[in-house]
mmJSON file of the N, C-alpha and C atoms, coordinates in Angstrom:
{"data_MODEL":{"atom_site":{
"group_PDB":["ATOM","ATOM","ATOM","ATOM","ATOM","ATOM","ATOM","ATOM","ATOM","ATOM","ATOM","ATOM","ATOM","ATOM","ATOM","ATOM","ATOM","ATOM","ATOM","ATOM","ATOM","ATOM","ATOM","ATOM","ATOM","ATOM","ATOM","ATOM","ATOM","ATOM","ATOM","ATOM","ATOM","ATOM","ATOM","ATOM","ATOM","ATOM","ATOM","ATOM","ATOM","ATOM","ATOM","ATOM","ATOM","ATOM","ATOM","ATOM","ATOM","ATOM","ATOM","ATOM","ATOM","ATOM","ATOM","ATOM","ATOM","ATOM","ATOM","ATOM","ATOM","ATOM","ATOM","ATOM","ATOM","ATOM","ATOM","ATOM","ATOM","ATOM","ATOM","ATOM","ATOM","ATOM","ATOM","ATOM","ATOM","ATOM","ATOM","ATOM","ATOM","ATOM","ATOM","ATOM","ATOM","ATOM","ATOM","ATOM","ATOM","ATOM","ATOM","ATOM","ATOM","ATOM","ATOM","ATOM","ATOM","ATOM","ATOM","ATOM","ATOM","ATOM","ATOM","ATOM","ATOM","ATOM","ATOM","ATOM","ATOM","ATOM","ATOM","ATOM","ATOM","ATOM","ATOM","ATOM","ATOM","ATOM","ATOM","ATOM","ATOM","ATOM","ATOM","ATOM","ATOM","ATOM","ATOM","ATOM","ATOM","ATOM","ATOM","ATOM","ATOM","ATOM","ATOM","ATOM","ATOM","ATOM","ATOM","ATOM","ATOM","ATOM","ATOM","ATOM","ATOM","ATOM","ATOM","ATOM","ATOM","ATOM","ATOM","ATOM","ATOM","ATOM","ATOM","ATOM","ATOM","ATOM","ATOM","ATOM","ATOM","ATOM","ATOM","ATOM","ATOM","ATOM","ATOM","ATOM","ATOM","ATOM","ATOM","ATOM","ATOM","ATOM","ATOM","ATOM","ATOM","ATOM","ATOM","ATOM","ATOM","ATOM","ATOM","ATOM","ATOM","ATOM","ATOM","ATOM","ATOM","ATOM","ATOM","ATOM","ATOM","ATOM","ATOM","ATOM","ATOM","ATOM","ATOM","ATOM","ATOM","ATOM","ATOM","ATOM","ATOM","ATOM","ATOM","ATOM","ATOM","ATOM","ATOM","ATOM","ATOM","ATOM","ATOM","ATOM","ATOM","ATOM","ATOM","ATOM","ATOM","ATOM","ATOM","ATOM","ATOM","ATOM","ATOM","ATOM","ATOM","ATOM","ATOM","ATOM","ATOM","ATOM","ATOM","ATOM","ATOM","ATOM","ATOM","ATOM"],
"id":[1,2,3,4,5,6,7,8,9,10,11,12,13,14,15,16,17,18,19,20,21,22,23,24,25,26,27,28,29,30,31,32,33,34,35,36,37,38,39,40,41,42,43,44,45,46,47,48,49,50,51,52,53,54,55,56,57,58,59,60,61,62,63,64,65,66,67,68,69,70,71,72,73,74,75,76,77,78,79,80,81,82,83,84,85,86,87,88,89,90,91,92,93,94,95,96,97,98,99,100,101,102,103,104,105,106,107,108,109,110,111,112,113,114,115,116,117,118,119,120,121,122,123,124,125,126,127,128,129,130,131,132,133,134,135,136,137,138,139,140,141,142,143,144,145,146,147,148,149,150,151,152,153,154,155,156,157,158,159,160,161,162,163,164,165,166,167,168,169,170,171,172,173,174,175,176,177,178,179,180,181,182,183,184,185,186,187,188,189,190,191,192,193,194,195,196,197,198,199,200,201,202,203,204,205,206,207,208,209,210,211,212,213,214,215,216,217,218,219,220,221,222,223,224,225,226,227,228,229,230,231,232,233,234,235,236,237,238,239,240],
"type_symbol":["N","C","C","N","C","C","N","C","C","N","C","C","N","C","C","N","C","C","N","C","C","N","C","C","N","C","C","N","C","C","N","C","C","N","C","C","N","C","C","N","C","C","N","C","C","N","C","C","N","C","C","N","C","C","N","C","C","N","C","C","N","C","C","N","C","C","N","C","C","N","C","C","N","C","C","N","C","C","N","C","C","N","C","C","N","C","C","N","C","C","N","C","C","N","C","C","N","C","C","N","C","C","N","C","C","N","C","C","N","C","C","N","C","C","N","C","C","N","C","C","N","C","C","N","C","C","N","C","C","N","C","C","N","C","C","N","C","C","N","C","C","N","C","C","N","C","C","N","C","C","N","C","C","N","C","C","N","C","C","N","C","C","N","C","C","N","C","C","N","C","C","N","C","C","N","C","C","N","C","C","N","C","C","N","C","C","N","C","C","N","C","C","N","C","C","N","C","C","N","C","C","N","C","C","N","C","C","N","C","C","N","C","C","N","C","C","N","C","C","N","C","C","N","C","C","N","C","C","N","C","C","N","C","C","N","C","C","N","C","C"],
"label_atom_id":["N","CA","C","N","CA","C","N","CA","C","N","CA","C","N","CA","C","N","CA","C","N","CA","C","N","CA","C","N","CA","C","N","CA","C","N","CA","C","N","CA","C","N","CA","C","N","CA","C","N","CA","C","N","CA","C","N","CA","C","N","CA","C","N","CA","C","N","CA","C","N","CA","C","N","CA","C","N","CA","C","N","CA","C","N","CA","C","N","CA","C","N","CA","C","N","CA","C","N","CA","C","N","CA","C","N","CA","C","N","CA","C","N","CA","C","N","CA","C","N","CA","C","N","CA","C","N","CA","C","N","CA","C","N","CA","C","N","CA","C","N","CA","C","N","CA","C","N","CA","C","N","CA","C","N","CA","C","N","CA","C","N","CA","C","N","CA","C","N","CA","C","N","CA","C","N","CA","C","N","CA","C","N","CA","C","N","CA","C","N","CA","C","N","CA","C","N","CA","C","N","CA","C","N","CA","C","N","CA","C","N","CA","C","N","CA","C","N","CA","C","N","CA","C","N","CA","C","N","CA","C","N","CA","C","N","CA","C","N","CA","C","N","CA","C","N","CA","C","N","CA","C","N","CA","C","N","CA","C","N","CA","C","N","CA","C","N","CA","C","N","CA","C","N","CA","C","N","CA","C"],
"label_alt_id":[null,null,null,null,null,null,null,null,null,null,null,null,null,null,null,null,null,null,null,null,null,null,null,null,null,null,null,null,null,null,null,null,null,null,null,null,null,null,null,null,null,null,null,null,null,null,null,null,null,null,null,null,null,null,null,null,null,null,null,null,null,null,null,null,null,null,null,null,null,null,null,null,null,null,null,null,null,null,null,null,null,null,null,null,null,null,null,null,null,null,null,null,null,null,null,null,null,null,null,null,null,null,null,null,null,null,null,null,null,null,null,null,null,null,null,null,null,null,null,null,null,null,null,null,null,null,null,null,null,null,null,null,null,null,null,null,null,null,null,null,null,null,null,null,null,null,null,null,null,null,null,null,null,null,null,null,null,null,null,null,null,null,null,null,null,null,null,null,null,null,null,null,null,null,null,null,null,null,null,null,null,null,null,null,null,null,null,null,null,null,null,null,null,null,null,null,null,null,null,null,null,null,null,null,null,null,null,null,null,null,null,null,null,null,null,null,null,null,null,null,null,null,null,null,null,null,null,null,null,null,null,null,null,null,null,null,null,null,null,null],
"label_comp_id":["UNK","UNK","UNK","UNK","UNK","UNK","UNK","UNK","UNK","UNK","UNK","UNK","UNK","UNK","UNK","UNK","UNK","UNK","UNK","UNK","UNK","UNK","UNK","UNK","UNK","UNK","UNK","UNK","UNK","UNK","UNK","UNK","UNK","UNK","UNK","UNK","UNK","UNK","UNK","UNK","UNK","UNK","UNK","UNK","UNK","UNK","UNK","UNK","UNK","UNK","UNK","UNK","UNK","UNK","UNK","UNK","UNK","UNK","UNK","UNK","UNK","UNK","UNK","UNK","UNK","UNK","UNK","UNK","UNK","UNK","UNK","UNK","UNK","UNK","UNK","UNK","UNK","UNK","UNK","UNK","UNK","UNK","UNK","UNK","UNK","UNK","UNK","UNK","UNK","UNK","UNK","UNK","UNK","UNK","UNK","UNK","UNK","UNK","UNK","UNK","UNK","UNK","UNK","UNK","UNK","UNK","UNK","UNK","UNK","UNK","UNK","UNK","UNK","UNK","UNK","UNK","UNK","UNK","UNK","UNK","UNK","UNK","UNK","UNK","UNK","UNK","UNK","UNK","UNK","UNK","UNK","UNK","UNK","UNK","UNK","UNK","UNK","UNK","UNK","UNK","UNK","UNK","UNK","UNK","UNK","UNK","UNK","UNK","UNK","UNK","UNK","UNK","UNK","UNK","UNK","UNK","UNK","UNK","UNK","UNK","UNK","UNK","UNK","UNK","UNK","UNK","UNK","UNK","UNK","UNK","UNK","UNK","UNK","UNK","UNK","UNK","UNK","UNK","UNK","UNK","UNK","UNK","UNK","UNK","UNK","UNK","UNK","UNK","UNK","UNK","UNK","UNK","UNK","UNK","UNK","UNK","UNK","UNK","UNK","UNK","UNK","UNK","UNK","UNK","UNK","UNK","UNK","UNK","UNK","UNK","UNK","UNK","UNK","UNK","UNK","UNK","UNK","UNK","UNK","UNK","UNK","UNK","UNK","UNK","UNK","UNK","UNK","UNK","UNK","UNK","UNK","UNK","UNK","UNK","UNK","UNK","UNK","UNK","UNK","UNK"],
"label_asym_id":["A","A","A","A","A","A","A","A","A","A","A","A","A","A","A","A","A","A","A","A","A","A","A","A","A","A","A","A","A","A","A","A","A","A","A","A","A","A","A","A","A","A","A","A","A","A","A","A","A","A","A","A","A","A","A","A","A","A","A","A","A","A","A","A","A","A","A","A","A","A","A","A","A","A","A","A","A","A","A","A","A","A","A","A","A","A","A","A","A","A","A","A","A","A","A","A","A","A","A","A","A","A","A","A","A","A","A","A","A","A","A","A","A","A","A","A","A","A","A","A","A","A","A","A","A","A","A","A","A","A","A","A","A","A","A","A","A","A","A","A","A","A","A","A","A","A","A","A","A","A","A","A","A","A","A","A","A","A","A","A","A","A","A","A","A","A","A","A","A","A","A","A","A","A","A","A","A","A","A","A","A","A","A","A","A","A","A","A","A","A","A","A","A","A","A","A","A","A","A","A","A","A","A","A","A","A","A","A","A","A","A","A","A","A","A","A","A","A","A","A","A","A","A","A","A","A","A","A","A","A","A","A","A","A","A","A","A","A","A","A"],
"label_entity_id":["1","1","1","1","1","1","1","1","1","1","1","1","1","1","1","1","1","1","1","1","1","1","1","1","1","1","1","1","1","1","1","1","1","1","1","1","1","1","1","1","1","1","1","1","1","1","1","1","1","1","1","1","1","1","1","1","1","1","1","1","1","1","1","1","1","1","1","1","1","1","1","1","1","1","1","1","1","1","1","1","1","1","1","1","1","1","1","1","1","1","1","1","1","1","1","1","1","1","1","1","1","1","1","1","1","1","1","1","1","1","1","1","1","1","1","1","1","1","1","1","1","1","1","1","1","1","1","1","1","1","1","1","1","1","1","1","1","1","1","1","1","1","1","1","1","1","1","1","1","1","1","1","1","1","1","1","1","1","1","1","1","1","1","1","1","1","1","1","1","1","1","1","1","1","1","1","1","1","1","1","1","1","1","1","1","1","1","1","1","1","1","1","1","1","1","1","1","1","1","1","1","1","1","1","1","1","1","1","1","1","1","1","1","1","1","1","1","1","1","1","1","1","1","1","1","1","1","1","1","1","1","1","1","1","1","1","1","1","1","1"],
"label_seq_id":[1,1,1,2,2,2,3,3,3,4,4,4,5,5,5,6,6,6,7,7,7,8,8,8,9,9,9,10,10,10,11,11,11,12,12,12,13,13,13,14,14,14,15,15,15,16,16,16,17,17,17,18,18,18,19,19,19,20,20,20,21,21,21,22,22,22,23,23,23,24,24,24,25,25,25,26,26,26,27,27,27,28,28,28,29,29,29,30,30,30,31,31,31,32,32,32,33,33,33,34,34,34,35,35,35,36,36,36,37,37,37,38,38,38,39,39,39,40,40,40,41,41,41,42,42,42,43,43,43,44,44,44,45,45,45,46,46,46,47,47,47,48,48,48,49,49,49,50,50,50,51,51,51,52,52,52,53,53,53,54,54,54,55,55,55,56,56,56,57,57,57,58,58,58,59,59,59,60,60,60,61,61,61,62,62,62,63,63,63,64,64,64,65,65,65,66,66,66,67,67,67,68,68,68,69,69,69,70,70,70,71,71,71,72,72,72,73,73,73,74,74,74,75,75,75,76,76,76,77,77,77,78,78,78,79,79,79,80,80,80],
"pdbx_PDB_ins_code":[null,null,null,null,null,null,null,null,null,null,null,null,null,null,null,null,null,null,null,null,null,null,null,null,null,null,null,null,null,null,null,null,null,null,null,null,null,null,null,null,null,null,null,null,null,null,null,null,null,null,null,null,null,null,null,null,null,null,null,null,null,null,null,null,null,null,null,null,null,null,null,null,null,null,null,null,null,null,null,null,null,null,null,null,null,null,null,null,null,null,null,null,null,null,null,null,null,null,null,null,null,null,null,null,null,null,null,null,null,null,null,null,null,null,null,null,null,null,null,null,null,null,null,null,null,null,null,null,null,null,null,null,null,null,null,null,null,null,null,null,null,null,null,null,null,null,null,null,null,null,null,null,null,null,null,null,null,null,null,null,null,null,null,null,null,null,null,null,null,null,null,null,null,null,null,null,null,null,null,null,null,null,null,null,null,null,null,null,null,null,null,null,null,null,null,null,null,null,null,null,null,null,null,null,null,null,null,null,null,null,null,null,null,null,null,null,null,null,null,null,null,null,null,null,null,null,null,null,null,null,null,null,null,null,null,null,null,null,null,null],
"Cartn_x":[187.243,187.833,189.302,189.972,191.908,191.885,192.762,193.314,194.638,194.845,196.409,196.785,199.015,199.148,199.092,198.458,198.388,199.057,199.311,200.062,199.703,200.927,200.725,199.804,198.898,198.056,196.591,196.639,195.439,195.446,196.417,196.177,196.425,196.745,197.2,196.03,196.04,195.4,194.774,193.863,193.424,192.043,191.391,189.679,190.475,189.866,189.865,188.605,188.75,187.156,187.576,186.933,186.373,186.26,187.274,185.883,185.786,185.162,184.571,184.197,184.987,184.963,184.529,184.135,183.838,185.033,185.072,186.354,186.593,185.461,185.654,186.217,185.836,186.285,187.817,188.15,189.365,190.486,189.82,190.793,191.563,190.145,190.216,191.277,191.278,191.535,193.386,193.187,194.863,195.203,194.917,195.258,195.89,195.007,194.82,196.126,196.414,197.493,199.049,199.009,200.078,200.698,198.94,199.634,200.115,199.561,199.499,200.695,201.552,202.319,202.117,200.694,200.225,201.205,201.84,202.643,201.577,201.156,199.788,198.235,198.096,196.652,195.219,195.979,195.651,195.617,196.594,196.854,195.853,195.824,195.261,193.788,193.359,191.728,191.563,192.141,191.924,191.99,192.767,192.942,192.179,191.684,190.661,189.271,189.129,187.889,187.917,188.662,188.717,188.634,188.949,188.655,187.76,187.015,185.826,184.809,185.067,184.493,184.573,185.633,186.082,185.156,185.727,185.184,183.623,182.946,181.138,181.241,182.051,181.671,182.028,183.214,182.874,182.654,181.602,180.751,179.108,179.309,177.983,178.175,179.659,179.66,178.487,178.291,177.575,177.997,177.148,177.373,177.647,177.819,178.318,176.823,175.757,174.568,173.608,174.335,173.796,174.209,172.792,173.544,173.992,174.723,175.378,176.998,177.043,178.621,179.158,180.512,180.779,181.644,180.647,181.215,181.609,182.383,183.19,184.09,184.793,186.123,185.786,184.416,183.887,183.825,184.132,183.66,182.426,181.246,180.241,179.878,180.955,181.083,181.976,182.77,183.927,182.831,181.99,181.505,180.519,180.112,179.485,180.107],
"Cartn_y":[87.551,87.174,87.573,86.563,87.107,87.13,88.134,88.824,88.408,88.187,87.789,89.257,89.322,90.137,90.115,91.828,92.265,92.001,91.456,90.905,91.965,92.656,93.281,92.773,91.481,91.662,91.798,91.538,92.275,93.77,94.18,96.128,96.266,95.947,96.512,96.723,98.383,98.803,98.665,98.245,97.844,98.383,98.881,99.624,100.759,101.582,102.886,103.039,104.746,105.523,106.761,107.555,108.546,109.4,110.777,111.748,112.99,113.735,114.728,115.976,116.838,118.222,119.543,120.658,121.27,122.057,123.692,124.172,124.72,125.483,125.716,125.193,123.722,122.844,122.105,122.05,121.713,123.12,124.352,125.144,125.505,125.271,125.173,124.318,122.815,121.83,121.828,122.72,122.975,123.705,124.868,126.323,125.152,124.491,123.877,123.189,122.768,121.625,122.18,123.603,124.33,125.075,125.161,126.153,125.317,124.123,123.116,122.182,122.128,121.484,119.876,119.964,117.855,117.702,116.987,116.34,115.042,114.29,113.703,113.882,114.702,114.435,113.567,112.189,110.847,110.481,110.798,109.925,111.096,112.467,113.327,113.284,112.681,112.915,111.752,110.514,108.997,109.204,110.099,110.002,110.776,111.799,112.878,112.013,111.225,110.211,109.188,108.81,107.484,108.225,109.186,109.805,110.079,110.476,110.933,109.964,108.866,107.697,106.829,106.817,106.155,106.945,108.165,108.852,108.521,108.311,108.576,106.995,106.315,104.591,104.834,105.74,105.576,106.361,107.115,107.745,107.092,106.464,105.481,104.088,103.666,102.742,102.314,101.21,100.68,101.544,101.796,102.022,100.884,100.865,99.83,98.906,99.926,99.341,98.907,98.498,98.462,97.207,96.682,95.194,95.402,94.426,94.944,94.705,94.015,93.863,95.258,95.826,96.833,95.815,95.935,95.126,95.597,96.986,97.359,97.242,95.763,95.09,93.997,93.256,91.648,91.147,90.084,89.554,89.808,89.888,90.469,91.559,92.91,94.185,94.091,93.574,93.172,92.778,91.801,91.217,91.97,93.573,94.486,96.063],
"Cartn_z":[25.256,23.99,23.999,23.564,23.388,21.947,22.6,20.808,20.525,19.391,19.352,18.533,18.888,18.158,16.417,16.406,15.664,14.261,13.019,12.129,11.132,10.067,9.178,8.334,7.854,6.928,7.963,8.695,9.751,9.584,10.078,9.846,8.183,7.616,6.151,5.339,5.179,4.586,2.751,2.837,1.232,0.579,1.309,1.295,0.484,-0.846,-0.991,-0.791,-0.234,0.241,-0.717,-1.664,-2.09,-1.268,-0.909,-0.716,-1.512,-1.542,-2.797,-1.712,-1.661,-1.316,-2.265,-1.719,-3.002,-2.596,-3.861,-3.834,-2.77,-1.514,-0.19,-0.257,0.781,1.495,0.889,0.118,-0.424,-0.102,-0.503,-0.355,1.207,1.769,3.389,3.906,3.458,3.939,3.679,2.307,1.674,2.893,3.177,4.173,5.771,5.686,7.214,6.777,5.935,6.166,5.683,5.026,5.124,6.607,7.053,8.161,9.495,9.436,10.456,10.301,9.041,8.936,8.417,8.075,7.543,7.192,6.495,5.409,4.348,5.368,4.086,4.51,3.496,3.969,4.185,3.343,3.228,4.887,5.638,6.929,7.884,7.786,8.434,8.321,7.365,7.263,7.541,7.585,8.187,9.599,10.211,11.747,12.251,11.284,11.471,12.332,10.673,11.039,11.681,12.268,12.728,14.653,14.549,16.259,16.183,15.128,15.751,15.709,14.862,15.097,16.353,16.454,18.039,19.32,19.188,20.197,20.345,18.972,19.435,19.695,19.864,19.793,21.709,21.763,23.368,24.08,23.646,24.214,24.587,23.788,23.218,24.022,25.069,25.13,26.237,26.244,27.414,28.986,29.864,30.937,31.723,33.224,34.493,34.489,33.897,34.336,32.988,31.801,30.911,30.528,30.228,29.213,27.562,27.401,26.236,25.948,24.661,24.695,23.336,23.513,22.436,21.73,20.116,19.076,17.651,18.206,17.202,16.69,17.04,16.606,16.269,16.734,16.697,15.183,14.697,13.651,12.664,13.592,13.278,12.496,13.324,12.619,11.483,10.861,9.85,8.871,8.981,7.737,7.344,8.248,7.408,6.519],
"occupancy":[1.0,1.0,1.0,1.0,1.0,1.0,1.0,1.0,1.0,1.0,1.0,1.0,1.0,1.0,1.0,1.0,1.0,1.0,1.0,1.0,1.0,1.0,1.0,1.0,1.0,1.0,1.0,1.0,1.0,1.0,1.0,1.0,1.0,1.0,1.0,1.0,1.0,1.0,1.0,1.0,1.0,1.0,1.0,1.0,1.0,1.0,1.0,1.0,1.0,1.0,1.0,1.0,1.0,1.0,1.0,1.0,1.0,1.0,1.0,1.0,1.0,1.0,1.0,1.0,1.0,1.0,1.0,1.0,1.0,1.0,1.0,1.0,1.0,1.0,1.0,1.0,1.0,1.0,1.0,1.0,1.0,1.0,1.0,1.0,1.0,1.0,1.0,1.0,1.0,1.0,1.0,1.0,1.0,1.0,1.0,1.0,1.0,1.0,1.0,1.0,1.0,1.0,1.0,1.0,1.0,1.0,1.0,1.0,1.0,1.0,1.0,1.0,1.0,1.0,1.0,1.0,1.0,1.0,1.0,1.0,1.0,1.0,1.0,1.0,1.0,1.0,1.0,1.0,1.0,1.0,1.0,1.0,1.0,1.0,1.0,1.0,1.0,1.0,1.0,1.0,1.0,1.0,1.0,1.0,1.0,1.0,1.0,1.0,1.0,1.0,1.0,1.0,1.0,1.0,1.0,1.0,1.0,1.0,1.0,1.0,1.0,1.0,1.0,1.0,1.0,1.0,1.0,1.0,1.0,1.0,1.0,1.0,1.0,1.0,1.0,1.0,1.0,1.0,1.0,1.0,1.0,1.0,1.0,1.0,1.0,1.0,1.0,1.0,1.0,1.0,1.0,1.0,1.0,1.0,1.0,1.0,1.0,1.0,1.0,1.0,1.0,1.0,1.0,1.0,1.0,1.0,1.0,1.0,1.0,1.0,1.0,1.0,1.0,1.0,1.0,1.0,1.0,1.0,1.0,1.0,1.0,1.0,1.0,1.0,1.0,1.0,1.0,1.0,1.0,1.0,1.0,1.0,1.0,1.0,1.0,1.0,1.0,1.0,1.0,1.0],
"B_iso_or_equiv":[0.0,0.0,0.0,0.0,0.0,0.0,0.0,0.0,0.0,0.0,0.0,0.0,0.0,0.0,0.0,0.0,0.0,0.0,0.0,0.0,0.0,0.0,0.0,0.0,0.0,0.0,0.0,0.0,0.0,0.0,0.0,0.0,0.0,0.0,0.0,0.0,0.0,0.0,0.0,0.0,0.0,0.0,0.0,0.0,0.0,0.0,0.0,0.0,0.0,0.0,0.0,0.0,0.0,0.0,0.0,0.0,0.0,0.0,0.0,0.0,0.0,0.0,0.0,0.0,0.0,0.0,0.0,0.0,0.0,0.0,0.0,0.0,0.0,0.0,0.0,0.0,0.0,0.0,0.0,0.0,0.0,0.0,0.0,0.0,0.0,0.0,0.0,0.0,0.0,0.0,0.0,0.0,0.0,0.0,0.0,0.0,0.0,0.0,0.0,0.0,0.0,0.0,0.0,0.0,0.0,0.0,0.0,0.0,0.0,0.0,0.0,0.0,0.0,0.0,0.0,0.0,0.0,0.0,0.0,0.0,0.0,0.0,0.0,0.0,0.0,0.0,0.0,0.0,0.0,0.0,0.0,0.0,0.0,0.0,0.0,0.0,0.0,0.0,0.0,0.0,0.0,0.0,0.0,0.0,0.0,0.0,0.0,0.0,0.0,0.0,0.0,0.0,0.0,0.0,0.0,0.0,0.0,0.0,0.0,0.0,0.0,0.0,0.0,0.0,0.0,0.0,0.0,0.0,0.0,0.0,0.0,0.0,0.0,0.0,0.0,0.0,0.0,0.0,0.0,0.0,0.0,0.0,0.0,0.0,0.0,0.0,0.0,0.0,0.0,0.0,0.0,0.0,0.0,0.0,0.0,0.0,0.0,0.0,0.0,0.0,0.0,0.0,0.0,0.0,0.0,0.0,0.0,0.0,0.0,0.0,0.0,0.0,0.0,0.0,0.0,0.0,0.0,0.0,0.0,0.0,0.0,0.0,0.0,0.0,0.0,0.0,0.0,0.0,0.0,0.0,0.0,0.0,0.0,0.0,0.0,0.0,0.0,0.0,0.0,0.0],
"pdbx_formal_charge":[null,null,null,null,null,null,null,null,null,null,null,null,null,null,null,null,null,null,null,null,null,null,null,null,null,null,null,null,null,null,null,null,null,null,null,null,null,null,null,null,null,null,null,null,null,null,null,null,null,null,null,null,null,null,null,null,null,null,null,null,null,null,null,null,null,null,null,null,null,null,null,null,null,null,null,null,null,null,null,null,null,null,null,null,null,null,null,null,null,null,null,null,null,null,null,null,null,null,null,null,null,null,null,null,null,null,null,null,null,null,null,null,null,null,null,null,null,null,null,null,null,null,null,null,null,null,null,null,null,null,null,null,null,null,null,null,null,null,null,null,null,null,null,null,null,null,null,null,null,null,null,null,null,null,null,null,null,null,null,null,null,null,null,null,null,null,null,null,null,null,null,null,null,null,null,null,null,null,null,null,null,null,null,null,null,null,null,null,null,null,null,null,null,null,null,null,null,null,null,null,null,null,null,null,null,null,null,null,null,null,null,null,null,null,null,null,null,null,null,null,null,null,null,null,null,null,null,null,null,null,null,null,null,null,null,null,null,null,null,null],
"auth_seq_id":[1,1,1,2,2,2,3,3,3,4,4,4,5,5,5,6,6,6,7,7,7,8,8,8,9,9,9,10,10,10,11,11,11,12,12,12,13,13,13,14,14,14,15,15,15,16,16,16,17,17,17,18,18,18,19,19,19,20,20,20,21,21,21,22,22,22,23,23,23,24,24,24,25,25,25,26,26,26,27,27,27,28,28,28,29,29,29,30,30,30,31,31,31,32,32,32,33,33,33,34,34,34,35,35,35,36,36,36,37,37,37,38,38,38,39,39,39,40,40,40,41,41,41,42,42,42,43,43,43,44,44,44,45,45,45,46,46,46,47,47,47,48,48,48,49,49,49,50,50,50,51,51,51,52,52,52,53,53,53,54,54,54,55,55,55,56,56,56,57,57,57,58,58,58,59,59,59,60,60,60,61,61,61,62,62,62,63,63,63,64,64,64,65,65,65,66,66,66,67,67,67,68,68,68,69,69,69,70,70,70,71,71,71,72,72,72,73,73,73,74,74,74,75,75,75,76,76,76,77,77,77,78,78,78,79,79,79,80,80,80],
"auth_comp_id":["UNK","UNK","UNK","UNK","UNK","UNK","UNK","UNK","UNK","UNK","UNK","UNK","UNK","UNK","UNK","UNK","UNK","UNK","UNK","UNK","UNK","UNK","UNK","UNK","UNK","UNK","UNK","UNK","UNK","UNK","UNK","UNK","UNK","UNK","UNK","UNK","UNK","UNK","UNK","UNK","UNK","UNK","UNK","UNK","UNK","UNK","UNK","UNK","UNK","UNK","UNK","UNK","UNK","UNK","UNK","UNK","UNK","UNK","UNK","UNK","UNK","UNK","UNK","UNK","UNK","UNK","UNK","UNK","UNK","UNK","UNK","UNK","UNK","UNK","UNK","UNK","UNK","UNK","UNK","UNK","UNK","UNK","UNK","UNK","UNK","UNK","UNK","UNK","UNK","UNK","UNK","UNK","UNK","UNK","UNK","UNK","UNK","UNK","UNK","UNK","UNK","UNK","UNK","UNK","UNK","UNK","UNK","UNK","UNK","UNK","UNK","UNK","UNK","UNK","UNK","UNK","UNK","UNK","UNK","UNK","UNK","UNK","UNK","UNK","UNK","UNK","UNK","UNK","UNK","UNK","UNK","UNK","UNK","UNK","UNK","UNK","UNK","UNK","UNK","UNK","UNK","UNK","UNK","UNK","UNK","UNK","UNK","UNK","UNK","UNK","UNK","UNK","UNK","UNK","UNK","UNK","UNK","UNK","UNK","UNK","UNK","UNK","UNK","UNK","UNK","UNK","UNK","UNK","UNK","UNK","UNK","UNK","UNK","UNK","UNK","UNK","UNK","UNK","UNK","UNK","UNK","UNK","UNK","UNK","UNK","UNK","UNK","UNK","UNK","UNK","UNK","UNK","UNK","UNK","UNK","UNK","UNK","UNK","UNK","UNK","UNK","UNK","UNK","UNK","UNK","UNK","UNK","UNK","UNK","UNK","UNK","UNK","UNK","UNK","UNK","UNK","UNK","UNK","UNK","UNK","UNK","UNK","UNK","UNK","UNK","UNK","UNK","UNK","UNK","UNK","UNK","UNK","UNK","UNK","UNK","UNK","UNK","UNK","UNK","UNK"],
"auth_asym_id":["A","A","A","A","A","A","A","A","A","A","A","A","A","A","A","A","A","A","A","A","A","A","A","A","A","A","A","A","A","A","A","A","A","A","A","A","A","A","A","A","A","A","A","A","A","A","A","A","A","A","A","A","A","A","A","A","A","A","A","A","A","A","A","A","A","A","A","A","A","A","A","A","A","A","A","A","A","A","A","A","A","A","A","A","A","A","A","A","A","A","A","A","A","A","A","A","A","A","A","A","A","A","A","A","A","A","A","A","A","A","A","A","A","A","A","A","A","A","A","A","A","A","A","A","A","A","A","A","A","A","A","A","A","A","A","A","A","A","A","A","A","A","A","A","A","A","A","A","A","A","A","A","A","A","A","A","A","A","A","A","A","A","A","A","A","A","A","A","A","A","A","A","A","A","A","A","A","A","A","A","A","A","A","A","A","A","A","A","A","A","A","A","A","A","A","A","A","A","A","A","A","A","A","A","A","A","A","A","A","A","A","A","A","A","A","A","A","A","A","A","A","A","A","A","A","A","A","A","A","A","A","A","A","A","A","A","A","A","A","A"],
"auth_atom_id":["N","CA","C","N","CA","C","N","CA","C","N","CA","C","N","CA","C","N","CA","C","N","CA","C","N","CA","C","N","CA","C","N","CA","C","N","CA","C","N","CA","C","N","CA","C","N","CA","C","N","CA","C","N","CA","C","N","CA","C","N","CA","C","N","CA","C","N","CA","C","N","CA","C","N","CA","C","N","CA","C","N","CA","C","N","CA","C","N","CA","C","N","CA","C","N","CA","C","N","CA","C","N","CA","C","N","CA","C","N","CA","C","N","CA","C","N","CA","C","N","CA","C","N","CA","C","N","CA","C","N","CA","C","N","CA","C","N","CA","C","N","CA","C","N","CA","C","N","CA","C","N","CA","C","N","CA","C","N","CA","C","N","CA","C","N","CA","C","N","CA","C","N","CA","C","N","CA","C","N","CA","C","N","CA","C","N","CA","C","N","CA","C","N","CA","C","N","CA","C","N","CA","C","N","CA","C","N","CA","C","N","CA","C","N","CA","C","N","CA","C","N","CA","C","N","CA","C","N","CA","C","N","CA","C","N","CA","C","N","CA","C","N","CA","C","N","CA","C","N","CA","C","N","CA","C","N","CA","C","N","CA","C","N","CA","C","N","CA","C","N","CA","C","N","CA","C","N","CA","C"],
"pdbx_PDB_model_num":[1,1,1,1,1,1,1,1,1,1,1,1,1,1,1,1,1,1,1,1,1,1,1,1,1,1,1,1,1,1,1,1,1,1,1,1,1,1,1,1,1,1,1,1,1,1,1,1,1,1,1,1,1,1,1,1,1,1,1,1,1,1,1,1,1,1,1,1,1,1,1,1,1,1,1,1,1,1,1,1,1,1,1,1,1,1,1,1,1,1,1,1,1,1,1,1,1,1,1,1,1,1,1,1,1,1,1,1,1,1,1,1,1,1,1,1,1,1,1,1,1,1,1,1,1,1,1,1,1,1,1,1,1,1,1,1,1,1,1,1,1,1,1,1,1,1,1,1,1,1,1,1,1,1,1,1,1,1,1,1,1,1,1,1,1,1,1,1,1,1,1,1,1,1,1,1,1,1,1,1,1,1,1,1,1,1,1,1,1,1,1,1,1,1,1,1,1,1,1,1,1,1,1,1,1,1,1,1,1,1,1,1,1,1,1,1,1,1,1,1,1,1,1,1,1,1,1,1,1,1,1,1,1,1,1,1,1,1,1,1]
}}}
């Protein structure tokens, strides 16, 4: 499959996601991003999740000896 380039309304972000921490985890998440230097923590917990999503997708990918196509970019996966 060819991909064409990438066009700003392809990547442009429009989904809001919720998330709901308790006061731990918020206070934590403050500490982490003073001492670490975040600047947003909007972009840090998206990149947070999105590696570790990536990562288990290729970890998970098919082996040399496995049938199987990875359709985590396919059309298919989009319309869910």
């Amino acid at each position: 499959m060819k991909r064409g380039p990438l066009t700003e309304e392809r990547i442009k972000r429009t989904t809001t996601l919720t998330l709901r921490l308790n006061q731990r985890e918020a206070r934590a998440l403050s500490i982490y991003c003073k001492r670490f230097r975040v600047r947003s923590k909007s972009d840090f917990m998206r990149r947070t999740i999105m590696h570790a999503i990536v990562g288990r997708f290729d970890s998970e990918h098919p082996t040399l000896w496995e049938q199987g196509e990875l359709t985590l970019f396919s059309q298919e996966a989009k319309n869910n």
